[in-house]
Structures are given as structure tokens and as C-alpha cells.
C-alpha positions as CSV (number, residue, x, y, z in Angstrom):
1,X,-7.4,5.1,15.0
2,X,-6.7,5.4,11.5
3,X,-3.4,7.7,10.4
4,X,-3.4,10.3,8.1
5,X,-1.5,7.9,5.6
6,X,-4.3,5.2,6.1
7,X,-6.7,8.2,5.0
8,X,-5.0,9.0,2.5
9,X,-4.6,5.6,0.9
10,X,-8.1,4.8,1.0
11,X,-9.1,8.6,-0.5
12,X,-6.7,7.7,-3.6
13,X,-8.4,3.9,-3.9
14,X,-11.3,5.4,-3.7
15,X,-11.1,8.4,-5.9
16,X,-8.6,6.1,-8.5
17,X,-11.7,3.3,-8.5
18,X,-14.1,6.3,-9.7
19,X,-12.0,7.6,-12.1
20,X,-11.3,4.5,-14.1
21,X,-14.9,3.7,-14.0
22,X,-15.6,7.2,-15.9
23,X,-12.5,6.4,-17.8
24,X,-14.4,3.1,-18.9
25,X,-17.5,4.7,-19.6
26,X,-15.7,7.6,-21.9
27,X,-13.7,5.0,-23.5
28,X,-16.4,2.8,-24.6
29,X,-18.0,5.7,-25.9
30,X,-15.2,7.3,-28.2
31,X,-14.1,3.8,-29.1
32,X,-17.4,2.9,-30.2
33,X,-17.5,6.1,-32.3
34,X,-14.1,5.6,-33.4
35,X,-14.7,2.1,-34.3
36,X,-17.9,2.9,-36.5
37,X,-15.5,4.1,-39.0
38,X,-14.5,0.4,-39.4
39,X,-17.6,-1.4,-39.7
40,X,-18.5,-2.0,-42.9
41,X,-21.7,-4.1,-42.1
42,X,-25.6,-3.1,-42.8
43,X,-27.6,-1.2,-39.8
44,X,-26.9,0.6,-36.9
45,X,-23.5,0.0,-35.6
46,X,-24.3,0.2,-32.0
47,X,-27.0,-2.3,-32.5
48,X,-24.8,-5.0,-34.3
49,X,-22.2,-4.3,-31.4
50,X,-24.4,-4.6,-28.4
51,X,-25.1,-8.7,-29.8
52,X,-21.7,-9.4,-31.4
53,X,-22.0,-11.7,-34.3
54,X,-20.8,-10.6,-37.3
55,X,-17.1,-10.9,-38.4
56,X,-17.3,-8.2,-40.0
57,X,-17.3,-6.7,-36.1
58,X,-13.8,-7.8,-35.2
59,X,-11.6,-5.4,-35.9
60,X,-14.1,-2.8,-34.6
61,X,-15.2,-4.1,-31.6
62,X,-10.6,-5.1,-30.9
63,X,-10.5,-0.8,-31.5
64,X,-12.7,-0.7,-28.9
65,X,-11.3,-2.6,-26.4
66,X,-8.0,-1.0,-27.3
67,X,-9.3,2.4,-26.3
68,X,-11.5,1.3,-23.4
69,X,-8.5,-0.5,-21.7
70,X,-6.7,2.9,-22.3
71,X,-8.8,5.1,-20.6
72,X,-10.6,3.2,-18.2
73,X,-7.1,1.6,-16.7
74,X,-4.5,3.9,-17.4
75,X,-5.1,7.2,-18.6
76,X,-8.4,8.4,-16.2
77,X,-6.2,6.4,-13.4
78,X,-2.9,8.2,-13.6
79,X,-4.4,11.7,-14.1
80,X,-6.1,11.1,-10.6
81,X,-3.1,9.4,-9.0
82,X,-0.9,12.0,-9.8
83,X,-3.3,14.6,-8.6
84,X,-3.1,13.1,-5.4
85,X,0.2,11.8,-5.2
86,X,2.7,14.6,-6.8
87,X,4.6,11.6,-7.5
88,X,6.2,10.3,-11.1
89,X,5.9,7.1,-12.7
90,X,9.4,6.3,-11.7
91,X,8.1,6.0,-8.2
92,X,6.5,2.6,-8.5
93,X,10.0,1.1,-9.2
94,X,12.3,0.9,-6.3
95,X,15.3,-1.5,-7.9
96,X,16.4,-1.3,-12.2
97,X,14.7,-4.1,-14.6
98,X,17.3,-6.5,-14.9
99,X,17.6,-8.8,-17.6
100,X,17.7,-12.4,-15.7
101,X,14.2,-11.2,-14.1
102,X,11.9,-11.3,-17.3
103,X,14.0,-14.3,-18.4
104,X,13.0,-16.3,-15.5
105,X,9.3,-14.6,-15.2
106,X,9.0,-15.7,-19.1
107,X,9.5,-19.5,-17.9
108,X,7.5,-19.1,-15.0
109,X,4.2,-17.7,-16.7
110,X,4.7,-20.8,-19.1
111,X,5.0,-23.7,-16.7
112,X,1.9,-21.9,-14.6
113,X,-0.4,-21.9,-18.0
114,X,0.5,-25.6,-17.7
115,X,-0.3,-26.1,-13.9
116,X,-3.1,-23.4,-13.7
117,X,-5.3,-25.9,-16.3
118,X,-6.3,-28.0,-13.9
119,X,-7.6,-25.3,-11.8
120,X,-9.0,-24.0,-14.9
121,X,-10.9,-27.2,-15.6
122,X,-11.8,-27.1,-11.9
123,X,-13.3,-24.0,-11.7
124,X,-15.1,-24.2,-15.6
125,X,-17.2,-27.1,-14.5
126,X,-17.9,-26.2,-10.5
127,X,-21.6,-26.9,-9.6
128,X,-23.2,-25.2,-7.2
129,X,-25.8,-26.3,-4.3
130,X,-29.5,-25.7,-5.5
131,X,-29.9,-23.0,-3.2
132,X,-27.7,-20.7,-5.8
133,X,-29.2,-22.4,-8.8
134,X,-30.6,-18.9,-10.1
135,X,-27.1,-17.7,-9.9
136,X,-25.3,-20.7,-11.6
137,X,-27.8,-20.3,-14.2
138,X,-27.1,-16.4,-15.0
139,X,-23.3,-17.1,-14.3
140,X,-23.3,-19.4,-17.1
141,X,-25.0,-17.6,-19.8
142,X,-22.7,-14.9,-18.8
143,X,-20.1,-17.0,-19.3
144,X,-21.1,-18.4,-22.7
145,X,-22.0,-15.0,-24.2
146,X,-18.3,-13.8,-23.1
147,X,-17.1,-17.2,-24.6
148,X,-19.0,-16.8,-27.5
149,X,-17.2,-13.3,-28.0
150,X,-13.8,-14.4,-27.1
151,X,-14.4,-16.6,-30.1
152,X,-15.2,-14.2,-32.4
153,X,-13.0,-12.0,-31.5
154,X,-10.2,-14.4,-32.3
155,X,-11.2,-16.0,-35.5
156,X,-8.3,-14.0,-37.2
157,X,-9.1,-13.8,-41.1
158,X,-5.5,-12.1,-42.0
159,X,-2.6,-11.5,-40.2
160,X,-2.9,-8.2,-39.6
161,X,-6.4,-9.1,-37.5
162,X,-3.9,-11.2,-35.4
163,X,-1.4,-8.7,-34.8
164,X,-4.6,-5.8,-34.0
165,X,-5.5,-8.4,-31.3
166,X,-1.9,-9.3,-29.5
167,X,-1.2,-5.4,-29.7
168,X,-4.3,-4.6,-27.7
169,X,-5.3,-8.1,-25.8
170,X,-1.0,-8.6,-25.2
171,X,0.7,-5.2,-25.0
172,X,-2.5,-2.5,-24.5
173,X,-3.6,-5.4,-21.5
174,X,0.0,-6.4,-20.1
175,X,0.6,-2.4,-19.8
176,X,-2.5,-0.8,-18.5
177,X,-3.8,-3.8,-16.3
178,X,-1.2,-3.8,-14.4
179,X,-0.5,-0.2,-13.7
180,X,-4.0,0.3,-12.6
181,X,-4.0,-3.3,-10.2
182,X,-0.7,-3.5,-9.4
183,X,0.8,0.1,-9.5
184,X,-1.6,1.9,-7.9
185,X,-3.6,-0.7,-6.3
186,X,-1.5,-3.2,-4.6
187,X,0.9,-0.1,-3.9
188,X,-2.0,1.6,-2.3
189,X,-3.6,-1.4,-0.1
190,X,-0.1,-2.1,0.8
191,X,0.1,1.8,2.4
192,X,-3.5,1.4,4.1
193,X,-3.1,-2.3,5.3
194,X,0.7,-2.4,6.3
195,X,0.3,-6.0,4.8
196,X,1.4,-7.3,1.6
197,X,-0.1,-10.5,1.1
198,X,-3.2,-8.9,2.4
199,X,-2.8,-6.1,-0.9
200,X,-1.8,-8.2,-3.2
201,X,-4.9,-10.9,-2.6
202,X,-7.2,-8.1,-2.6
203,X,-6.1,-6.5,-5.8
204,X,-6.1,-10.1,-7.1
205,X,-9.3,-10.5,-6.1
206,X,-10.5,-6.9,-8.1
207,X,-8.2,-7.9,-10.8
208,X,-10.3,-11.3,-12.0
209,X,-13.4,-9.8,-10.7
210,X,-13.2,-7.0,-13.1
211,X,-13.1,-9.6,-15.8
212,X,-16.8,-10.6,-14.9
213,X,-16.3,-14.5,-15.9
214,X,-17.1,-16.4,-12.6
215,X,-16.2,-19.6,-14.2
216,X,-12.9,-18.3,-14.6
217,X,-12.8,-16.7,-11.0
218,X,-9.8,-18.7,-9.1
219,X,-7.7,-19.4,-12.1
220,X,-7.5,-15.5,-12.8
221,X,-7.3,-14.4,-9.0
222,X,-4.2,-17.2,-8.5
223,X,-2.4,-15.2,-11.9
224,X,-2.8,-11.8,-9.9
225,X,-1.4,-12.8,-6.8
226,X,1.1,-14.1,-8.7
227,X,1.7,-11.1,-10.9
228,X,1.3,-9.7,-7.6
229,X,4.0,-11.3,-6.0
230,X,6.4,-10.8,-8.5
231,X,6.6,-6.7,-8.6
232,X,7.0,-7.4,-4.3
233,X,9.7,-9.0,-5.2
234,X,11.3,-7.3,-8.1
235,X,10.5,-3.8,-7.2
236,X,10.2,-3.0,-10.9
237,X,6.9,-2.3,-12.2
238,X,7.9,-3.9,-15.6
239,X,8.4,-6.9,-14.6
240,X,4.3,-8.2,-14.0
241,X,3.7,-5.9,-17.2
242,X,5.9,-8.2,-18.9
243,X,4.3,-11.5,-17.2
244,X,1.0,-10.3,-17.8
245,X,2.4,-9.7,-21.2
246,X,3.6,-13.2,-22.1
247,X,0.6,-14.7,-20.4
248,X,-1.9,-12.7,-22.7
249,X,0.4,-13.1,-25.8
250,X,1.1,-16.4,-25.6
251,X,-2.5,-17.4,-25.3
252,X,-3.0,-15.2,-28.8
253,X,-0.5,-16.7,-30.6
254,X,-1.2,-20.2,-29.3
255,X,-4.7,-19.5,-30.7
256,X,-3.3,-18.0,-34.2
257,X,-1.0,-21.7,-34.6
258,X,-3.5,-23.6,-34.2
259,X,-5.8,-21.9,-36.8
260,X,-2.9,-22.0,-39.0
261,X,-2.7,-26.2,-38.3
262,X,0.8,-25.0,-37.0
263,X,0.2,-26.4,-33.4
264,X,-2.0,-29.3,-31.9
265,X,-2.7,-27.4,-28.6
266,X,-6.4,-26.1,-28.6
267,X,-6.5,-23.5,-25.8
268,X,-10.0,-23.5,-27.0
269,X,-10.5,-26.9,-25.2
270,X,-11.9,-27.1,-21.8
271,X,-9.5,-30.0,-20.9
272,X,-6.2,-29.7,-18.6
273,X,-2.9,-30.3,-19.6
274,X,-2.0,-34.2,-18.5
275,X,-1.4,-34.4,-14.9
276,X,2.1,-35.5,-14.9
277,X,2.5,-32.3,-17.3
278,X,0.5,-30.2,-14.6
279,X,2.6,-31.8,-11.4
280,X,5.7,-31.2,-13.2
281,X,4.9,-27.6,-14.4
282,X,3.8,-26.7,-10.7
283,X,7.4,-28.0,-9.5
284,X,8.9,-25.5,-11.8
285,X,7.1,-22.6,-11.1
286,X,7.1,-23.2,-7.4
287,X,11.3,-23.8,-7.9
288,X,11.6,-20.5,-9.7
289,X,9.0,-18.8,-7.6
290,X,11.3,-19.6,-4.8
291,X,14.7,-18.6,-6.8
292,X,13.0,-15.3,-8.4
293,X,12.0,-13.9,-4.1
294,X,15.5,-15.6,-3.1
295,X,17.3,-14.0,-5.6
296,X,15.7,-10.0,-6.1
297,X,13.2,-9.7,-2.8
298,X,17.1,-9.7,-0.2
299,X,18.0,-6.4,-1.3
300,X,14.4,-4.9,-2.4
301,X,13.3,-2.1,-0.8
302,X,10.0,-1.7,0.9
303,X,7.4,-0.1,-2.1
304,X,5.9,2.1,0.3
């Protein structure tokens, strides 16, 4: 038998999945007619914008993900949530931010980038059995048109193309992503399954598959967990908006030095990091991992 609070959890899933797939929908919408205003190109707008190739589509086509991410993972999500909760926002944190948390979350997202490479590499050049060939095929054109866009997207021509991009890919992405996957989804699995690794996988799982790049599958799915992980143990909502934060922000910036010949690192490149580099960066984040639970999960409340 399933308990009123199992039903419960599954209605708000449910209903919370629906509304930030409307909220996507609406978003797209008003940010593509929002984002018209910026194009200065020939032709239909919409047309350019549905094959991506001009520059002259960056800064339109950054507006609207900025206002897609908006409604489609925060705003249609938290208007639903608190419909069926009657709860505030204060209630997905159950212990204060404290300082030494995003100090030692800061490292740790770092030395993973460095140790999740490898899995990166891994996963970018998995081959399948012929049996799936259809699907490798359409996986990787998938892939290459999002990779394609990615590029574009971060060409910056000024700095102020850069800083549209970390606001909405670093700050829009650290703060909405994870109050839709881990605020309200982990928090609700956690409610229906009485299991937290079983929540936090699952809302990993939704959290790369949302994404839609296959060939990027595991590497993003192993960063929520581990985003996953680390509001368990923190209790403080803030803290995986701030990993997800430095993760996204650090792969902007990365990008911006090296267009500027500032850096040698090409995140661009579908090499890992050198193995000792990878080995040594999985020590740390395993060491910290272990530190970060040690040190906030003993007197962390239970987040349901």
C-alpha cells in the first residue's frame, strides 16, 4: 500500500514535471519574441534560429535560453510546488550556508572537472553493437548539431557577449537547475521512495537526460549525483547552486582565456586531462567528498 504522503509526492512530481514542460514551451516562445528585437540579420528570425548559424544569432538565441531556463525550471515549477505544498522556499534548507561549505565545494567541482575527463572521453567515443547502429547514428548528429551550437554560442566577439553567456549559462543555470532537480525533485523522490541514494540517482538521471546529449550521458548524470549528494549533506539548498555554479562558470571562462590566448587548456578538445592529473584529482575529490559528509551530514537533519 501506498500512503497518503507517497501520493502526494508522486502528484507534485507529476504535476511539477507538467508545469515546467509548459513553462518550457511559454518560455521558448516569449524568448524568441523577445530576442527578435536583437537580431539584426536578413529574413525571418525564427527561420535563422531554428538552424543556428549566424553570429549575428548569439546574443539572441543566449536571451533565449536565459528566459526558457526561467520559466521552464523555476518559475512554472515553484508556482506549482507551492500550490501544492503551502510551503516557502526556506523550507528546502534545514541547516545555515556556512562559509567553509562553498570553500571546499569550489575545490571539489575543480578537481572533479579534472577526474570526470576521462569519463568524458569515455563516454564521447563509446561505440555501440550494430544492432543499435540506427540509434548511434541519430545520437551522433544530435550530438554534433548541439556541438555545433555550443560553439557558436561561445565564440564571444566582446566582453559583454561573455558576460551575457556566464550570467545565463553560470548564474540563470546554477540557480534554476538546481531548484527544479534538486529542490523539488530529489526532495520529492526522497518523500515517495524513503531512499536517498535512490532520489538523488534518479533526479541525476532526469538531470543529464534533460540535456538531450547522449554522448555526454554518464559524465553529466555522475555531476548530479554529485550535486545531489552535496545538498544531502549540507542541507542548504545554496550549496549545489553554487557547485553547479562554479562548474558552469568555470567552463565559460575557461573558454573566454583561451580565446583571449590567456590559457593553453582547450575545453573544446575531446582529450582527458593526463592520467596522473585524473588519478590525482579523483583522490582529492574523493578526500573532500568524504571530509564535506564527515563534517556537515552528523548534525544534518533529515530534508523530509
Amino acid at each position: 500500500m501506498i500512503d497518503n504522503q507517497e501520493k502526494s509526492a508522486w502528484s507534485v512530481l507529476l504535476l511539477v514535471v507538467i508545469a515546467s514542460g509548459v513553462g518550457i514551451l511559454m518560455g521558448t516562445a516569449i524568448g524568441a519574441g523577445v530576442s527578435s528585437l536583437f537580431y539584426s540579420g536578413e529574413g525571418s528570425f525564427l527561420e535563422h534560429m531554428a538552424n543556428p548559424t549566424d553570429d549575428r544569432l548569439r546574443v539572441p538565441l543566449l536571451v533565449v535560453q536565459g528566459i526558457t531556463t526561467l520559466c521552464g525550471f523555476l518559475i512554472a515549477p515553484y508556482f506549482v510546488w507551492v500550490a501544492m505544498r503551502k510551503k516557502e522556499l526556506t523550507s528546502f534548507n534545514t541547516k545555515s550556508l556556512q562559509p567553509l561549505a562553498l570553500l571546499l565545494v569550489f575545490g571539489i567541482v575543480v578537481a572533479f572537472a579534472v577526474a570526470d575527463s576521462a569519463i568524458i572521453e569515455w563516454n564521447e567515443n563509446i561505440q555501440f553493437p550494430d544492432l543499435l547502429s540506427s540509434f548511434e547514428k541519430w545520437a551522433r548528429a544530435k550530438e554534433d548539431q548541439l556541438a555545433a551550437l555550443t560553439k557558436m554560442l561561445t565564440q564571444f566577439q566582446s566582453f559583454s557577449e561573455f558576460a551575457l553567456a556566464f550570467l545565463i549559462v553560470a548564474v540563470f543555470a546554477g540557480i534554476c537547475e538546481e531548484f527544479l532537480f534538486r529542490g523539488i525533485i530529489q526532495t520529492e523522490l526522497l518523500k515517495g521512495t524513503k531512499n536517498i541514494h535512490v532520489a538523488i540517482w534518479i533526479s541525476a538521471f532526469f538531470f543529464s537526460a534533460i540535456h538531450a546529449q547522449f554522448f555526454g550521458f554518464v559524465p553529466r548524470m555522475l555531476l548530479g549525483a554529485l550535486f545531489g549528494y552535496l545538498y544531502y549533506w549540507s542541507g542548504n539548498l545554496w550549496v549545489p547552486m553554487f557547485a553547479h555554479f562554479v562548474n558552469n562558470g568555470f567552463a565559460v571562462c575557461m573558454i573566454y582565456l583561451y580565446q583571449k590566448k590567456i590559457v593553453d587548456t582547450n575545453l573544446d578538445s575531446p582529450e582527458a586531462a593526463p592520467w596522473p592529473a585524473v588519478i590525482v584529482a579523483a583522490g582529492i575529490v574523493v578526500a573532500a567528498l568524504w571530509y564535506f559528509k564527515t563534517r556537515f551530514q552528523s548534525s544534518n537533519p533529515s530534508l523530509t
